[in-house]
N, C-alpha and C positions, 0 to 999 in steps of 0.2 A: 522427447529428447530436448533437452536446451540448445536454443540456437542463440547466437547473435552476432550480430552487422556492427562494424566499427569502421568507422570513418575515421582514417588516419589524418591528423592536421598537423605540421610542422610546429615542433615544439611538445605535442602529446607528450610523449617519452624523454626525458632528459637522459645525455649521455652514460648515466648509471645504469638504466632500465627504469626510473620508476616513473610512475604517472601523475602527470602535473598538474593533472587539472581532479580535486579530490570526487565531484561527480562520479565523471567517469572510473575511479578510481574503487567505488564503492560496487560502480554496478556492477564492474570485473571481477572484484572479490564475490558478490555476491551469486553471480554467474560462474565460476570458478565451485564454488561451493556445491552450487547446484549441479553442475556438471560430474563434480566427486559423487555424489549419492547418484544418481542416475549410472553412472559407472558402476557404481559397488553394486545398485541393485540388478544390472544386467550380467554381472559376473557370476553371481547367485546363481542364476538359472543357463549359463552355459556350461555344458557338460566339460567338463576338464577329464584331458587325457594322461 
């Protein structure tokens, strides 16, 4: 399962929602992304009612 730990620092997030520093910006998408397929592959194999 994807984890991850995010250290919030004043300024991360500008008042819109985005993130300002493109780093981190990337690893979140990247993580994000990974998080969607881990998802979709565990929904696969729960039996739906």
């Amino acid at each position: 399962a994807p984890e991850a730990y995010i250290h919030y620092s004043p300024g991360l997030i500008d008042d819109n929602g985005r993130v300002t520093t493109p780093g981190t910006e990337e690893f979140l998408r990247q993580f994000m992304a990974a998080f969607a397929e881990f998802t979709a592959r565990v929904l696969t194999v729960i039996p739906q009612s």
